[in-house]
N, C-alpha and C positions, 0 to 999 in steps of 0.2 A: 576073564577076557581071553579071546581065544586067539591065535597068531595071523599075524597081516598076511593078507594075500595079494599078491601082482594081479594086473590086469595091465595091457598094451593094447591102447586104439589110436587107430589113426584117422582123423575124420575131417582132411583140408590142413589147414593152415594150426601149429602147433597150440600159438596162443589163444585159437578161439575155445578149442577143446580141453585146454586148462583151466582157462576161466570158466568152464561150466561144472567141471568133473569138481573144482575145489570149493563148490557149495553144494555137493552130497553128501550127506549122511554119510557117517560111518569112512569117509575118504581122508587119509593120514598124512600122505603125501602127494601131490601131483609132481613129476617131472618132464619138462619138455626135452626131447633129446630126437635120434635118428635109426632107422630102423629096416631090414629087409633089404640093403643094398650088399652091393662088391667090394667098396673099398671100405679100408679099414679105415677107422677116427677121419669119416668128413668134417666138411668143416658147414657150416650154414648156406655160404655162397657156391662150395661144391653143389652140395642136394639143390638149392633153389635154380643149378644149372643144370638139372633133370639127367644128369651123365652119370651118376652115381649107382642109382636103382633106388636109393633109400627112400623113404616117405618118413616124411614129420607126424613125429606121433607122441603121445606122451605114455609113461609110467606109472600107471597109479596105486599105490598103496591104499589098500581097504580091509576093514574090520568088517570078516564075513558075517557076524555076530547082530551088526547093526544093519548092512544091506549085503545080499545075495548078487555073487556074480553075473546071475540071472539076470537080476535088477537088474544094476550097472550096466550091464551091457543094451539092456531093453532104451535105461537114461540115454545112453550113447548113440542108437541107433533111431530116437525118437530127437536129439536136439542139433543132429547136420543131415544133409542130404543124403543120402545113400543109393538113391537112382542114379549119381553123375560120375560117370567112367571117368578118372583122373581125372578131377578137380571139384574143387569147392567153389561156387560162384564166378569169382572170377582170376580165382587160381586155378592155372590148368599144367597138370603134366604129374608124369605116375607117382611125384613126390607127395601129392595133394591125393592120394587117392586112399578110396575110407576100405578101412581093414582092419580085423581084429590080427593079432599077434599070437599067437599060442605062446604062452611061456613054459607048457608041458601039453603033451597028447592027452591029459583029463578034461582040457578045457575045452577041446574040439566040439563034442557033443554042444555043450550049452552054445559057444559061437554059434553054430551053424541051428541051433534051435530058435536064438533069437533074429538071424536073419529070416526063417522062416514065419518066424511071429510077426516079424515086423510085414512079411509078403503078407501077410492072411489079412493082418487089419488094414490095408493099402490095395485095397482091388484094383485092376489095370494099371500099378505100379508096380516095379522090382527093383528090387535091392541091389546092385552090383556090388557089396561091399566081401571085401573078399576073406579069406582065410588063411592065414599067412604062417610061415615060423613052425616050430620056434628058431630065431634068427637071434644074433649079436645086438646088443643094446648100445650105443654111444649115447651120452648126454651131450643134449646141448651146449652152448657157451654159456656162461654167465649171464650173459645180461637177456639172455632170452627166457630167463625162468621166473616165473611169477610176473610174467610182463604185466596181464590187465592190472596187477595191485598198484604197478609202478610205472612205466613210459608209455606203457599201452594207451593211460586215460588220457595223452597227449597225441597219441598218432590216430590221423584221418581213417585210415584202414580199420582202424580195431575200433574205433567209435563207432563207422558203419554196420560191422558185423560183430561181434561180440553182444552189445545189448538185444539184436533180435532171437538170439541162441538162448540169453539169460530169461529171456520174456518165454518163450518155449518151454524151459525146464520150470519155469516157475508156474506155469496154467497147466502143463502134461506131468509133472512129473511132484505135485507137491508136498504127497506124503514123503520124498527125498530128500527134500529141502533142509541143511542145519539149518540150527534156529539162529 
């Protein structure tokens, strides 16, 4: 088995891009947390006050062994929007805005190849999803992590958008799919 590798996307709102990255293949961990901002350890209601700079984004540990960065990020960039300048739906402001994270300058190349992938098969669409980092990680709070497993299937919000994500990665994406 070969060693976990990071991967940071930010793509809208934390919990939808949780619950999709934690039914990939080869994915060990997801964590939701804060990302590419000024201040130090915000807090949720900081960033959701767009004065921070951060963007919610999650962590996710992957066994390159089973899915390729490549992939992962193809997943990522094929189950949120990536044409909507700061925001997802109907989150809007630069916290909600979709970007990979470098966790080192190896990962650059593949970022910016899958934004280009994703332009090529999307004719008269574009990606604004941008290229970030590498930048400080904060986790989330507690109780924002593994939310769809647990409070999510209660709040109106994530019932809305959360299943159209999972239906996405499940028709586009389903050689990824654990079993």
């Amino acid at each position: 088995m070969s060693e976990t590798r990071t991967a940071i996307l930010a793509g809208g709102c934390f919990w939808c891009t949780e619950a999709v990255m934690n039914d990939v293949i080869g994915v060990k961990s997801v964590q939701s947390g804060y990302i590419g901002g000024d201040k130090p350890h915000p807090t949720y209601k900081e960033v959701c006050s767009g004065q921070t700079g951060h963007a919610e984004a999650v962590k996710v540990e992957f066994d390159p062994d089973a899915i390729s960065l490549a992939d992962l990020l193809d997943v990522f960039m094929g189950t949120h929007d990536p044409t909507q300048l700061n925001r997802q739906g109907n989150d809007v402001g630069t916290q909600y805005r979709s970007a990979i994270f470098l966790v080192d300058e190896q990962q650059r190349e593949a970022a910016q190849d899958a934004i280009e992938s994703w332009n090529a098969d999307h004719p008269g669409e574009r990606a604004v999803t941008a290229v970030e980092g590498p930048a400080e990680w904060y986790p989330a709070e507690d109780y924002h992590q593994e939310y769809w497993g647990g409070e999510g299937q209660r709040n109106p919000y994530c019932q809305a958008t959360i299943p159209p994500k999972l239906m996405k990665l499940r028709k586009s994406f389903q050689k990824y799919l654990k079993d």
